[in-house]
TIMARFI-792144 format. One record per atom (N, C-alpha, C): residue in three letters; x negated, y, z negated. Coordinates in steps of 0.2 Angstrom, whole numbers, padded with zeros to 4 digits, always signed. Each point is the difference from the previous one (the first is absolute). Layout:
! residues N
alaXYZ
...
***
This chain:
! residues 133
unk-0004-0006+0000
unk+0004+0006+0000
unk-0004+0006+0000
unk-0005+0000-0003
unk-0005+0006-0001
unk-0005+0001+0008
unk+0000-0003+0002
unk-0003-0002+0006
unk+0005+0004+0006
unk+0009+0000-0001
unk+0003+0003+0003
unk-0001+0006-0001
unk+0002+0004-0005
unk-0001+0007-0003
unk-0006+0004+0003
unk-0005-0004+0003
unk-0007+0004+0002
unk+0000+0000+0008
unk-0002+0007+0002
unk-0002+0000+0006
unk-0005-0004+0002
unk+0004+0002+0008
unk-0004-0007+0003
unk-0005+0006+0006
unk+0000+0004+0001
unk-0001+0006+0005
unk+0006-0002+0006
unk+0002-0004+0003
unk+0006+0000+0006
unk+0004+0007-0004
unk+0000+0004+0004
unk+0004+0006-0002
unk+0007-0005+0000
unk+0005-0002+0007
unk+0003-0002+0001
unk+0003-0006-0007
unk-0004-0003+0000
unk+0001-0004-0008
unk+0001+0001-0006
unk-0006+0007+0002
unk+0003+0003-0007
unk+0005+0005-0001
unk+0002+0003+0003
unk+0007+0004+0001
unk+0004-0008-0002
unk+0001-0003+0004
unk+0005-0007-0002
unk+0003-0003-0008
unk-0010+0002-0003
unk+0002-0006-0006
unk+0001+0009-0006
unk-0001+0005+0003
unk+0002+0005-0004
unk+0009+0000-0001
unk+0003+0001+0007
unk+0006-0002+0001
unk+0004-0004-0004
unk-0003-0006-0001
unk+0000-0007-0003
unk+0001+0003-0009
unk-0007+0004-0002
unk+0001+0004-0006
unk+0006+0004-0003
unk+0001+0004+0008
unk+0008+0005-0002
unk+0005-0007+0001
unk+0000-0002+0002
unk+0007-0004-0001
unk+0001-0003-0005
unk-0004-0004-0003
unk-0001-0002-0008
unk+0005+0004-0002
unk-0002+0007-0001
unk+0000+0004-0004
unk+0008+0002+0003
unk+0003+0000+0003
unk+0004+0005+0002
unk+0006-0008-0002
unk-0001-0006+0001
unk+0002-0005-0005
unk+0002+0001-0007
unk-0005+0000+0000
unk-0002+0001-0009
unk+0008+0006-0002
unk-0003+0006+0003
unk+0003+0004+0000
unk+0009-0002+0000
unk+0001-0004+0005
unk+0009+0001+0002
unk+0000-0005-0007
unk-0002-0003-0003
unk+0001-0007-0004
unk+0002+0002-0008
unk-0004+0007-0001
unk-0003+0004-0005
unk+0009+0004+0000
unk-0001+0003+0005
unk+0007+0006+0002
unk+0006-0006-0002
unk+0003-0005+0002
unk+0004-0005+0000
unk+0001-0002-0006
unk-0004-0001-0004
unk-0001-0004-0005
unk+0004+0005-0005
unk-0006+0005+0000
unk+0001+0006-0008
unk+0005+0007+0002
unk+0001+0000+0007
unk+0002+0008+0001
unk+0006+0001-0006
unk+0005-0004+0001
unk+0008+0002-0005
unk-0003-0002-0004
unk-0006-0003-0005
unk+0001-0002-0009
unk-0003+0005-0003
unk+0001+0001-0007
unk-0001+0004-0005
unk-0009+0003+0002
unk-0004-0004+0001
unk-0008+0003+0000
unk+0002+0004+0009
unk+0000-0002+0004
unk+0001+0002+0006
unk-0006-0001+0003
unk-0002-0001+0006
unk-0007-0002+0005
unk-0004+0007+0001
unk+0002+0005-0003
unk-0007+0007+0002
unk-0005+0000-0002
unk-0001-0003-0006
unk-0009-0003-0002
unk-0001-0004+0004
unk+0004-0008+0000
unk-0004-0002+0005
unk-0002+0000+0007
unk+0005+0004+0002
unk-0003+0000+0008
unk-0005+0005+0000
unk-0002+0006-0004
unk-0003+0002-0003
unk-0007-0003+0002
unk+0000-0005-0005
unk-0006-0004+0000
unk-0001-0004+0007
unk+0004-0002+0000
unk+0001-0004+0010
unk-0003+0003+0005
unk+0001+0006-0002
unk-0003+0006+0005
unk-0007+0001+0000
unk-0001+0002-0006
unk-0007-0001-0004
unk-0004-0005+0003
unk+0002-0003-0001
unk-0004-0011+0003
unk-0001+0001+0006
unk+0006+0002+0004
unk-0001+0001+0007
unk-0007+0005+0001
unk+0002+0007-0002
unk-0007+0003+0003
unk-0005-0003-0001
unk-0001-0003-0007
unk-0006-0004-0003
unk-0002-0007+0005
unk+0002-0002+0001
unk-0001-0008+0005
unk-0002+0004+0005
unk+0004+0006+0005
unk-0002+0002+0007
unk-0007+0003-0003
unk+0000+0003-0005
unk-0010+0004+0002
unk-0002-0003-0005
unk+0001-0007-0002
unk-0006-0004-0001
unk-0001-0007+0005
unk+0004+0000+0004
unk-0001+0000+0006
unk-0004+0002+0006
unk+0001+0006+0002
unk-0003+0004+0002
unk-0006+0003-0003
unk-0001-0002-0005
unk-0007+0003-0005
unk+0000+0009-0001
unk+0006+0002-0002
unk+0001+0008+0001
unk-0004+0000-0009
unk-0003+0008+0000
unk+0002+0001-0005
unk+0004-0001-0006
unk-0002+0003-0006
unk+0004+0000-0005
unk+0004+0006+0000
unk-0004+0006+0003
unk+0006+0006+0000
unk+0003-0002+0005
unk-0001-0001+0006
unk+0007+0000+0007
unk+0004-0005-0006
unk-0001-0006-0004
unk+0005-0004-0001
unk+0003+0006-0005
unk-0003+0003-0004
unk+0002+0005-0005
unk+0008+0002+0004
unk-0004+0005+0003
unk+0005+0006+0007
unk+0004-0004+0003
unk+0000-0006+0004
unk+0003-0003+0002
unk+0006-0002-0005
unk-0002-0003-0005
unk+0007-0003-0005
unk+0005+0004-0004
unk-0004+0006+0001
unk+0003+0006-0003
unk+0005+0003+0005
unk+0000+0001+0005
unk+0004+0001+0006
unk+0004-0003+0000
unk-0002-0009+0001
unk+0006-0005+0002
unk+0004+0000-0004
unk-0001+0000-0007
unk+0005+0002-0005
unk+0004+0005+0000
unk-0001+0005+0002
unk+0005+0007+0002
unk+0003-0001+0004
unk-0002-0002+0007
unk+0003+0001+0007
unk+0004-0007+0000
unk+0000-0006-0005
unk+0002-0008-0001
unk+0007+0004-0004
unk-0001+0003-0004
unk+0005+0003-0005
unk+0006+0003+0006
unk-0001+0006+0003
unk+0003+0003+0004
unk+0002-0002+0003
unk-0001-0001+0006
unk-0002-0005+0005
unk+0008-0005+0000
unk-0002-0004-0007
unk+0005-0004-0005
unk+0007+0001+0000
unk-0001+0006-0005
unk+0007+0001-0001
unk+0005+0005+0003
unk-0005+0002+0003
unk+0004+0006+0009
unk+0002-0004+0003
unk-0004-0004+0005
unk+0003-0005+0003
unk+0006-0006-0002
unk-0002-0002-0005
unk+0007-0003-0004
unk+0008+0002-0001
unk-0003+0008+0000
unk+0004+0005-0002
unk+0003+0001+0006
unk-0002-0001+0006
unk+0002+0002+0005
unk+0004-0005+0004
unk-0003-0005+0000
unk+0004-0009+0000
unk+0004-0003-0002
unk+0003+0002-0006
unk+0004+0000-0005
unk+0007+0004+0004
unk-0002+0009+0002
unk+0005+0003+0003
unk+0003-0005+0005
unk-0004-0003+0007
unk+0001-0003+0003
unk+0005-0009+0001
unk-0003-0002-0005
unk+0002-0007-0003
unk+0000-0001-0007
unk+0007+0003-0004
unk-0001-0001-0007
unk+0001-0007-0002
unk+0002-0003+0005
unk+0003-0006-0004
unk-0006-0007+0000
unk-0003+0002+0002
unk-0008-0004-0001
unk-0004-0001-0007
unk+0004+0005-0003
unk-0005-0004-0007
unk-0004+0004-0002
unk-0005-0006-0005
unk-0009+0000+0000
unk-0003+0000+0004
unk+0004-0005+0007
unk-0005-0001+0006
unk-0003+0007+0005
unk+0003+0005+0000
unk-0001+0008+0002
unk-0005+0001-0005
unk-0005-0001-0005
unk-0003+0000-0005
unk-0007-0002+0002
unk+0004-0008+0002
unk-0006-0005+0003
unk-0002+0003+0006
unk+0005+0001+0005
unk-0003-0002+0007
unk-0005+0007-0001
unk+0003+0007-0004
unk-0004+0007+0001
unk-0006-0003-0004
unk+0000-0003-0004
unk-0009-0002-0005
unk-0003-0002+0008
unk+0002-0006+0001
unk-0005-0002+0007
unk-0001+0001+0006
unk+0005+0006+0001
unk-0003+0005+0005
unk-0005+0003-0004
unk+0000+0004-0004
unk-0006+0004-0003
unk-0004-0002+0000
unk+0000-0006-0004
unk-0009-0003-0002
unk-0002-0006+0007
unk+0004+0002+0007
unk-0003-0003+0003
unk-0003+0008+0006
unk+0003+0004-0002
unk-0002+0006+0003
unk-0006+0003-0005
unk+0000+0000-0007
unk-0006+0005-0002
unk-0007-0008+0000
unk+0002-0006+0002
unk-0007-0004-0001
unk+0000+0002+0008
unk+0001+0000+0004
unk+0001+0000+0008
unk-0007+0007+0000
unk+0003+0006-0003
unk-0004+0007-0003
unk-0007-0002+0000
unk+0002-0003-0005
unk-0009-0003-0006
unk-0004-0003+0005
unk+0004-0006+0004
unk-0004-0002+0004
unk-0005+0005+0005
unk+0006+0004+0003
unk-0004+0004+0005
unk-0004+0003-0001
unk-0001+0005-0006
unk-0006+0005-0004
unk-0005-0005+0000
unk+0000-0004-0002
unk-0004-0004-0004
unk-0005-0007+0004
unk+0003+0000+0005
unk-0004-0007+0003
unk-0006+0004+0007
unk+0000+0006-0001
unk-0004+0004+0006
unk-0007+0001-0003
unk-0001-0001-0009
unk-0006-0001-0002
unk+0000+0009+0000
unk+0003+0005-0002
unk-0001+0007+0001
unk-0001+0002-0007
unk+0001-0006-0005
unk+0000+0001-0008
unk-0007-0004-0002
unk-0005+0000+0003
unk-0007-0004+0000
unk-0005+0005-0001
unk-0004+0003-0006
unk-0004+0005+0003
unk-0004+0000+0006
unk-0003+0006+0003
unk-0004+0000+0004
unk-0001-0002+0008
unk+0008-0004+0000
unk+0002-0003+0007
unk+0005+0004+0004
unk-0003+0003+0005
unk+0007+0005+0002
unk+0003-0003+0009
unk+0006+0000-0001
unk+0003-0002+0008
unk+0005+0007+0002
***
């Protein structure tokens, strides 16, 4: 398993097995949302942390820094918040009789669009000192 998680240099494979990474996550995420959204704790901490893991996996993946993961998590968490509940907010107008699943489906759009994000900043190697493209 550890062997998957490492670059191989195939740009093309490694985009793939990043991919591979957001979707975990974006899993994780609908599983998280479905489970906790209507109970008493509710899922904002944890997605919270899901989102966290996610940056965390892509730029130790990518070998990013500790501040781009800093910057990065700090972002996904704001724009995953937002993102969240506007769209939900707006989905809900649309189709209120859906439920949680308008909760779910908007979680795994987002954390499949801000890992989507991560990937792009991130996999060009422009967070490496000294190397510039």
């Amino acid at each position: 398993m550890k062997r998957f998680f490492s670059r191989s240099g195939n740009a093309r494979g490694d985009v793939l097995r990043a991919n591979v990474i957001v979707l975990i996550f974006v899993l994780a995420h609908a599983v998280v949302c479905l489970a906790l959204h209507d109970t008493k704790i509710g899922d904002g901490i944890f997605l919270t942390f899901l989102t966290i893991g996610m940056v965390f996996a892509l730029i130790k993946y990518y070998r990013a820094s500790f501040d781009v993961f800093l910057g990065l998590a700090f972002l996904s968490c704001f724009a995953g918040f937002y993102i969240g509940t506007e769209g939900a907010g707006l989905l809900e107008k649309w189709v209120p009789s859906w439920g949680v699943w308008i909760n779910v489906i908007v979680t795994m759009i987002t954390t499949g669009l801000l890992g989507q994000v991560i990937v792009l900043l991130v996999r060009k190697d422009w967070h490496v000192g000294g190397k510039h493209q």
